[in-house]
C-alpha positions as CSV (number, residue, x, y, z in Angstrom):
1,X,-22.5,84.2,-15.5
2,X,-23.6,81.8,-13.2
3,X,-27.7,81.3,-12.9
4,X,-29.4,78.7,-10.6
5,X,-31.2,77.5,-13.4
6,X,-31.9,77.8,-17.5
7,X,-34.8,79.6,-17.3
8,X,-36.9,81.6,-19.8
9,X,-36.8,84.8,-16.8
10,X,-33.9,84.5,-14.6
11,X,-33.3,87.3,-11.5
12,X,-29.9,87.9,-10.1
13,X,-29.3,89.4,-6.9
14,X,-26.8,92.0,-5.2
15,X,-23.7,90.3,-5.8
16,X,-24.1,89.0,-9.1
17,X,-25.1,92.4,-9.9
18,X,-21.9,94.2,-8.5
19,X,-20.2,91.5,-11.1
20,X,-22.1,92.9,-13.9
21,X,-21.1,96.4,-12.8
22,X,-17.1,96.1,-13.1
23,X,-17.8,94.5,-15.9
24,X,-20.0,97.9,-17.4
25,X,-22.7,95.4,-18.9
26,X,-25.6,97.7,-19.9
27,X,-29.3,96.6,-20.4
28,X,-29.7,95.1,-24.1
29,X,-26.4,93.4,-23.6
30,X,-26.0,89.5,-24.1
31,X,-24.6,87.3,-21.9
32,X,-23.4,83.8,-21.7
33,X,-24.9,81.8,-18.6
34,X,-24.9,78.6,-17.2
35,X,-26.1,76.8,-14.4
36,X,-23.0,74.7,-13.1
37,X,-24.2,71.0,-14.5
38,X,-23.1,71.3,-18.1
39,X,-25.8,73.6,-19.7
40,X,-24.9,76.9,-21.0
41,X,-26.8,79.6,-23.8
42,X,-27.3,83.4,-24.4
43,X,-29.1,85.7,-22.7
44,X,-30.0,89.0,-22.8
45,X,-30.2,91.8,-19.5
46,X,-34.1,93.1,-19.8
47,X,-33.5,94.7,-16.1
48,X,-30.6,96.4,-14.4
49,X,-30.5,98.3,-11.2
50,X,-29.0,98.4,-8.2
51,X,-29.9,95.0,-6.4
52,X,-31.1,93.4,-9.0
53,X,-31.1,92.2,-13.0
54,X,-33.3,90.1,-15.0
55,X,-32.3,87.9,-18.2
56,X,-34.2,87.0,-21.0
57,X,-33.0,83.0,-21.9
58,X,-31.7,83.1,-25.7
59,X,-30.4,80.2,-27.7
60,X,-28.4,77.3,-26.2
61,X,-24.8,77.0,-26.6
62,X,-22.1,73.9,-27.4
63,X,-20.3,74.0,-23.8
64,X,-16.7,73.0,-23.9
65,X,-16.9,69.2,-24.0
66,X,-15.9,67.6,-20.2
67,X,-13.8,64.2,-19.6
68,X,-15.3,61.4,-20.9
69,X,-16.4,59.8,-17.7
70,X,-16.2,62.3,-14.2
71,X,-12.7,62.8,-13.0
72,X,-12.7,63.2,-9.2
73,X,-9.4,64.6,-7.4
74,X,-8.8,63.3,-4.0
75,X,-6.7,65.7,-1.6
76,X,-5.1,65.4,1.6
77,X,-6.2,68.4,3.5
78,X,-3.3,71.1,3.5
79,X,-2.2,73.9,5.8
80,X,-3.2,78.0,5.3
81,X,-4.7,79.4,1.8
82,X,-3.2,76.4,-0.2
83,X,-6.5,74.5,-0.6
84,X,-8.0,77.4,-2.3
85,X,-5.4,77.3,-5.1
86,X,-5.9,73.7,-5.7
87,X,-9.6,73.6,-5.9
88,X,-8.9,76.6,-8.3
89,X,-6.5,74.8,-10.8
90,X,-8.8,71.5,-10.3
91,X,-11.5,73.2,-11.9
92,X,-9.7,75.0,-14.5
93,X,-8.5,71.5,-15.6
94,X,-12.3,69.7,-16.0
95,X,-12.7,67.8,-12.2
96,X,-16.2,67.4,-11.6
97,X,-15.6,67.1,-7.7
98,X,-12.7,67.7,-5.4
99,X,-13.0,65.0,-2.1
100,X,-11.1,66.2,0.4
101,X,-9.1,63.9,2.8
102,X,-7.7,63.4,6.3
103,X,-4.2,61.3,6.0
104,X,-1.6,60.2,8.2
105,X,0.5,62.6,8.3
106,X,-1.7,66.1,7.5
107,X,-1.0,68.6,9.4
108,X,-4.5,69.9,9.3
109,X,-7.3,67.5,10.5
110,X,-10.5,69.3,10.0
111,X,-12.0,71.6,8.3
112,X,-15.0,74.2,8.9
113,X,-18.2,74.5,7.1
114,X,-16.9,78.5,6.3
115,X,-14.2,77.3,4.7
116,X,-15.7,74.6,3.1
117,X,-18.3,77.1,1.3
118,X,-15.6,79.8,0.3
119,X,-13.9,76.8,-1.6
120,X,-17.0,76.1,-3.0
121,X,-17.3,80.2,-4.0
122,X,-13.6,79.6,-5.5
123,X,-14.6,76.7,-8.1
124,X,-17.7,78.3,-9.2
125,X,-15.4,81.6,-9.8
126,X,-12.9,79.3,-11.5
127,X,-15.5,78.1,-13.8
128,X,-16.7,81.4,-14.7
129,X,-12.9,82.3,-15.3
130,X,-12.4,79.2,-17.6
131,X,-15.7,79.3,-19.3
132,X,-16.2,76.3,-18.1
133,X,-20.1,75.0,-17.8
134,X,-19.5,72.9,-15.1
135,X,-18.6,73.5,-11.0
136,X,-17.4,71.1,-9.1
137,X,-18.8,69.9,-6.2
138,X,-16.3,70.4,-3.2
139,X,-16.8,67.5,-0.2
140,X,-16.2,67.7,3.3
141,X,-13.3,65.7,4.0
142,X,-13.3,62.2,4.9
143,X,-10.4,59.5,6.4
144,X,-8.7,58.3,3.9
145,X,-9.4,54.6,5.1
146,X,-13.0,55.7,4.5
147,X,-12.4,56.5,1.1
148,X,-14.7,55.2,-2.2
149,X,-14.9,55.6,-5.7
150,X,-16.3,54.4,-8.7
151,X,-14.0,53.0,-11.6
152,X,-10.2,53.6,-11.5
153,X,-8.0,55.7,-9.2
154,X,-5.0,56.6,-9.5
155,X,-2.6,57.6,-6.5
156,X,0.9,60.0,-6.9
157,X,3.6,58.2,-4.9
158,X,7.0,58.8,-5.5
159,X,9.0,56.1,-6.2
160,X,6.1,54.5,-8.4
161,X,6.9,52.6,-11.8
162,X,3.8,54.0,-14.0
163,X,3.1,57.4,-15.2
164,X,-0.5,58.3,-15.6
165,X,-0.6,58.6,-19.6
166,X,0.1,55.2,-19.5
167,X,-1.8,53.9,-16.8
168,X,-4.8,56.3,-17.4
169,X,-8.2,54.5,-18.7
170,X,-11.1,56.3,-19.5
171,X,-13.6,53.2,-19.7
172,X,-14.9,54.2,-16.2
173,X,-15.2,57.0,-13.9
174,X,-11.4,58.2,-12.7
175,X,-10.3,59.5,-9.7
176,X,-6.5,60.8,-9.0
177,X,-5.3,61.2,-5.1
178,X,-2.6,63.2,-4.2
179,X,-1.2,63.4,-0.4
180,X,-0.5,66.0,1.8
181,X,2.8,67.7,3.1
182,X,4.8,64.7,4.7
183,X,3.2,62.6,1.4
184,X,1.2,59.3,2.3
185,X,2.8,56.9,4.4
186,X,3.7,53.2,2.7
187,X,1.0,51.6,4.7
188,X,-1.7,54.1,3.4
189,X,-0.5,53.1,-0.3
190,X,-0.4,49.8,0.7
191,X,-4.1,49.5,1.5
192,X,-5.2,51.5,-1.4
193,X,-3.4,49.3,-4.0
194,X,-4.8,46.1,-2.2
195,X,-7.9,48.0,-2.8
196,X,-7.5,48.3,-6.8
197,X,-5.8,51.7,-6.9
198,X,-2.9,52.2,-9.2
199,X,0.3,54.1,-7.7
200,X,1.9,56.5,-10.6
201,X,5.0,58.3,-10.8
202,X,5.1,62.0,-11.4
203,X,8.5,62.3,-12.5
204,X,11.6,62.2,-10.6
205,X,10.9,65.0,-8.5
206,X,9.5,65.7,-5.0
207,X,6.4,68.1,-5.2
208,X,5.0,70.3,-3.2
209,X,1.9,68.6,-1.6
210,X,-0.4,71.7,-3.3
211,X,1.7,70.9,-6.6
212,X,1.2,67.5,-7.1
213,X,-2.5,67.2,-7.9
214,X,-1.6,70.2,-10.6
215,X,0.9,68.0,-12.2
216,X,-1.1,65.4,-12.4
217,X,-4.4,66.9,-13.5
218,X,-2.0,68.9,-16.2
219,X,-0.9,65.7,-17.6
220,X,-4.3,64.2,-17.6
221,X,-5.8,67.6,-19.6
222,X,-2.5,67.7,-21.9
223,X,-4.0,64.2,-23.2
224,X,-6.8,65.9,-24.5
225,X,-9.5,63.7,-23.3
């Protein structure tokens, strides 16, 4: 369950409450929270009604360890619901924050605040799912000649020499880019590499633009870092 914050009372409102309810907890019944930056532990429902439920904080828990340094995925915007299922896998596979992007050849250029909150609501349920302590933080999209990071990235491009278990170094902060539909154009690459990015190969396939950063986040987690 999802709290604001470790605390030694903690109140959840309406909707956390309907959660509880399809889930039949009863009062007496322990829970594991956590408050979406790493920290996890027990506790126990004092209060349950209709609106609202209080927990009493028990003992802390080991949360599943996270990547060595943050792992950031950077994604060209895409077209309908397929954003949602990205963000979803992203989290299941240990990003700490999804940046999303405006390329050359996206078909969708913006992106409203709505939208941008419900795929915030989608990686803290992911997180929940997964049992993971951490949510990531989902950004409003940026150009991609706009882009920073910290440490390495790494950019999908067909055609590329590297794969990313070779390539990959954990002494720094990582971040993995993936384009959208049409795929980045040469130039785009280009300037990224001139900026210290590496381009790796996913195999010999095309992907599907909402596939790619899957694949490559998957190949990352299958490391077991």
């Amino acid at each position: 369950m999802l709290v604001p914050a470790l605390s030694a009372t903690m109140t959840l409102g309406p909707r956390e409450v309907r959660h509880l309810n399809v889930l039949r907890v009863q009062v007496g019944d322990t829970l594991r929270v956590f408050d979406g930056h790493g920290h996890e532990a027990l506790a126990v429902v004092t209060v349950l009604d209709d609106t609202r439920a209080e927990l009493e904080l028990g003992g802390a828990l080991a949360g599943v360890p996270e990547t060595p340094y943050p792992l950031t995925l950077a994604a060209a915007l895409l077209k309908g619901d397929k954003l949602a299922e990205v963000v979803r896998a992203a989290t299941e596979l240990g990003v700490a924050r999804v940046q999303l992007l405006i390329t050359a050849r996206a078909d969708v250029r913006e992106i409203g605040a709505q939208k941008l909150q419900r795929l915030s609501r989608i990686a803290a349920e992911a997180a929940k799912q997964s049992r993971r302590a951490v949510v990531p933080v989902v950004v409003a999209p940026t150009p991609l000649h706009a882009l920073t990071w910290e440490g390495h990235l790494y950019v999908a491009q067909p055609g590329a020499v590297n794969r990313i278990v070779d390539a990959l170094d954990w002494t720094a902060p990582v971040t993995v880019l993936t384009g959208p539909e049409g795929g980045l154009t040469d130039a785009e690459v280009t300037a990224l590499t001139t900026r210290g990015a590496q381009a790796v190969t996913l195999g010999p396939r095309i992907l599907r633009a909402e596939t790619a950063p899957v694949a490559l986040l998957g190949a990352i987690a299958a490391l077991g870092r």
